[in-house]
N, C-alpha and C positions, 0 to 999 in steps of 0.2 A: 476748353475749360474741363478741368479734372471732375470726377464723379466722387461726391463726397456721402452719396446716401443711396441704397436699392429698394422699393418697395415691392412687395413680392404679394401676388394672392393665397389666397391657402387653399380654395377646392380643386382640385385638379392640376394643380401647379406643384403644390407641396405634398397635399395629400392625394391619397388614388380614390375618391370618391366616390366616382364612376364605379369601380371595381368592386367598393363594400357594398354598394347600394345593389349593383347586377348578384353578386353571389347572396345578399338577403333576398332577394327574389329567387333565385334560383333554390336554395334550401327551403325556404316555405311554400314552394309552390311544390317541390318533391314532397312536401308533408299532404297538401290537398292529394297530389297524385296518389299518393297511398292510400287515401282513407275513402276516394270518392272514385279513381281512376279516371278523370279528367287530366289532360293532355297539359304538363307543366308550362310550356311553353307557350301554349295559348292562353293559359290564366294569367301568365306574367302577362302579354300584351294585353289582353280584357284588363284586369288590373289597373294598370300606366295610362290604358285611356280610360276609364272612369274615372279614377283619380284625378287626372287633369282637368274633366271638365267639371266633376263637383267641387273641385276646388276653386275653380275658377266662377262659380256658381256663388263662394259668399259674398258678401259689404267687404271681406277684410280685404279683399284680391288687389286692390288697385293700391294697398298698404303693401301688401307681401311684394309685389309687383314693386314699387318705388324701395322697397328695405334688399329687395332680393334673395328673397325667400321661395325656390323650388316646390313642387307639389308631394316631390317624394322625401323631402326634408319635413312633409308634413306629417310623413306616413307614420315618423319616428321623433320628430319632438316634440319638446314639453309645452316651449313658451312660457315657461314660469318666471322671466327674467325681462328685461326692459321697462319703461318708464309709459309708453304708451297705450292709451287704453286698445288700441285694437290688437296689443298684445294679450291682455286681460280675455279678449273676446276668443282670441285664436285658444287661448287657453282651455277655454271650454269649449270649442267645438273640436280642437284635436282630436278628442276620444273617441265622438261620433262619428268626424270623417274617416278614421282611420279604417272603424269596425265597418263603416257603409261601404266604403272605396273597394274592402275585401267582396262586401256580399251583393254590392252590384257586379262585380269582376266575374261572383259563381254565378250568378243570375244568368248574366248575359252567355255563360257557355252551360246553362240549363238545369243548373245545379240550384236549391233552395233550402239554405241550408244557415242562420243566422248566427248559431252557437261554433259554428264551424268557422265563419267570417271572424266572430269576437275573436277565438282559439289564432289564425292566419295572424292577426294586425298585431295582438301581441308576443308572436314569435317572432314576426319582422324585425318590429322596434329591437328585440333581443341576439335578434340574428346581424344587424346591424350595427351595434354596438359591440359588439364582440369579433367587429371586422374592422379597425383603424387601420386598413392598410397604406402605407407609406414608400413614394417610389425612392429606388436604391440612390440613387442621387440627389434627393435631396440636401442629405447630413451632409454629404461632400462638397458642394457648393457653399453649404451656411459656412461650414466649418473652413473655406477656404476664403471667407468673402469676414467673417467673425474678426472684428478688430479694424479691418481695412477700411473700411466703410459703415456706418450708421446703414441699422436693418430695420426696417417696418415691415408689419404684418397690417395690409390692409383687405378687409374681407368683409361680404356683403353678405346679414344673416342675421337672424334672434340672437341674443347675446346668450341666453343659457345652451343653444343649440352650437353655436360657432364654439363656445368655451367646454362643454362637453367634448367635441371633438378634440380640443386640444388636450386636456386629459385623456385622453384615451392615447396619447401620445406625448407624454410628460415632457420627455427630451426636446419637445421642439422650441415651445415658446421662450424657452431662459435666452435664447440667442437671437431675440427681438428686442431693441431699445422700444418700441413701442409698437401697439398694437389696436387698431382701429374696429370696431365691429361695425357697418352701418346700423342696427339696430339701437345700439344705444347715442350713437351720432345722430342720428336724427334723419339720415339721406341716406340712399346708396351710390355705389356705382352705377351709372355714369357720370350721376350730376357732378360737376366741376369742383362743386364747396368741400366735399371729403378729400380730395385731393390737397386741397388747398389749403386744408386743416391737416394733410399730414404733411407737407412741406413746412409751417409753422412747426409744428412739435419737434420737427427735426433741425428747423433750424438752418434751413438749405432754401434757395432757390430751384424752379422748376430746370431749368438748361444745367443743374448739380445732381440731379434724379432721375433715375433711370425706374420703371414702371415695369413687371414682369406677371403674366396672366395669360390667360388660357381664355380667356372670353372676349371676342372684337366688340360686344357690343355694351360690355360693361370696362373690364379692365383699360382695353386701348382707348377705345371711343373715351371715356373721362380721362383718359392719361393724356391724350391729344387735346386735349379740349381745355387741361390745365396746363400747357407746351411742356409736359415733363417726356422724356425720351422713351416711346413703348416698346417693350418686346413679347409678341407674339410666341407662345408656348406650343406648338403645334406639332403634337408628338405622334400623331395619326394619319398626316397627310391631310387634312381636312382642306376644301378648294374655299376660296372665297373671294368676292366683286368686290371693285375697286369703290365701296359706300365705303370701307371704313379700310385705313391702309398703313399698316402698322408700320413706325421706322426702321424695325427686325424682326425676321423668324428665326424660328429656332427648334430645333429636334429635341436637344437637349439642354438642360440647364448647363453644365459646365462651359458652353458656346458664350455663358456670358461673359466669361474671362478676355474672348476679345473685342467682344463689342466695348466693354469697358477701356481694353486698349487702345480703340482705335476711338474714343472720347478724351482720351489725357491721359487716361490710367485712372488710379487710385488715388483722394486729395491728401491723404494721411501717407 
């Protein structure tokens, strides 16, 4: 059966996320090293693990957790957007965790210093925002795949934080027939139903859709689980057990050109 629709993730698939979120740590953490001479490199790590666990520390956690919402997605959004109140709540504790995550970070390498944490958390947010970087093959796969097939953007996240990102990168979204946020869906990846609600919108059957992500344990695991066809984005060698076992890997995005062939082709 020919492939008549691709749905693609957007953090690390489309965009280099990894890459903005490493170099905002890396420039604010050269801004501590200036002013304090604490060792950037170990603020970044104290950092990423306080972060993690005070984040993990609110009521919202097991929300964020089911929407697919990161801790360092915390560092820098707003939350001012979706329909749920524990959006409402992240909304207001944003500000706090941001500035704490900094000042437990200097704490724990002996530094006490609170004005200096506020100063960190919102040059993050700035330093990160001023970093949409986007890997070179992207445009080139959309732009060869554009027309051929029906494009979804399915991606687990806040809706003003996933939709931010896309501004930051104007050019992408026109070249999605539609576009999923879990946040304002109600679920994230992996559960089965966001899949299943983008097979509807598009008007396709699962064994007509082809699944592309960079996460086994959101993107494939629910691609598998709705039997639409997954491909694993695995641009770093990353090893992984045979829990979750994607129908393709792949280095790069242009590789989908034959997996698609060797499915039917293109239904158009």
């Amino acid at each position: 059966m020919s492939i008549k629709a691709v749905c693609f993730d957007l953090d690390d698939t489309l965009l280099w996320d990894e890459r903005s979120i490493a170099e905002a740590f890396e420039f604010t953490c050269k801004t501590a090293a200036e002013i304090t001479g604490v060792n950037a490199t170990q603020l970044e790590e104290s950092v990423r693990k306080e972060a993690r666990a005070l984040y993990e520390s609110y009521e919202t956690f097991s929300f964020t957790k089911m929407i697919g919402i990161n801790p360092f997605e915390g560092l820098w959004g707003n939350f001012n957007a979706g329909d749920q109140p524990e959006f409402r709540a992240m909304e207001k504790l944003a500000p706090v965790y941001r500035k704490e995550s900094w000042n437990r970070g200097l704490l724990a390498l002996g530094i006490n210093n609170e004005e200096l944490a506020g100063q960190l958390a919102e040059q993050f947010g700035a330093e990160r925002r001023s970093r949409p970087h986007i890997y070179e093959e992207t445009f080139q796969i959309l732009n060869d795949l554009k027309g051929q097939v029906k494009l979804l953007l399915l991606t687990n996240g806040c809706p003003a934080l996933q939709q931010e990102k896309l501004d930051g990168v104007p050019e992408l979204a026109p070249y999605f027939n539609e576009i999923i946020i879990s946040g304002s869906f109600g679920r994230g990846k992996p559960d089965p139903s966001i899949f299943e609600h983008a097979l509807s919108l598009l008007g396709v059957k699962a064994s007509e859709a082809l699944m592309v992500g960079d996460k086994l344990t959101t993107d494939i695991k629910g691609a598998l689980s709705a039997g639409i066809h997954s491909v694993w984005v695995n641009r770093d060698g990353k090893t992984r057990t045979d829990e979750i076992i994607p129908d393709y890997e792949i280095k790069h995005l242009y590789e989908l050109h034959g997996i698609i062939d060797s499915l039917g082709g293109r239904a158009s």
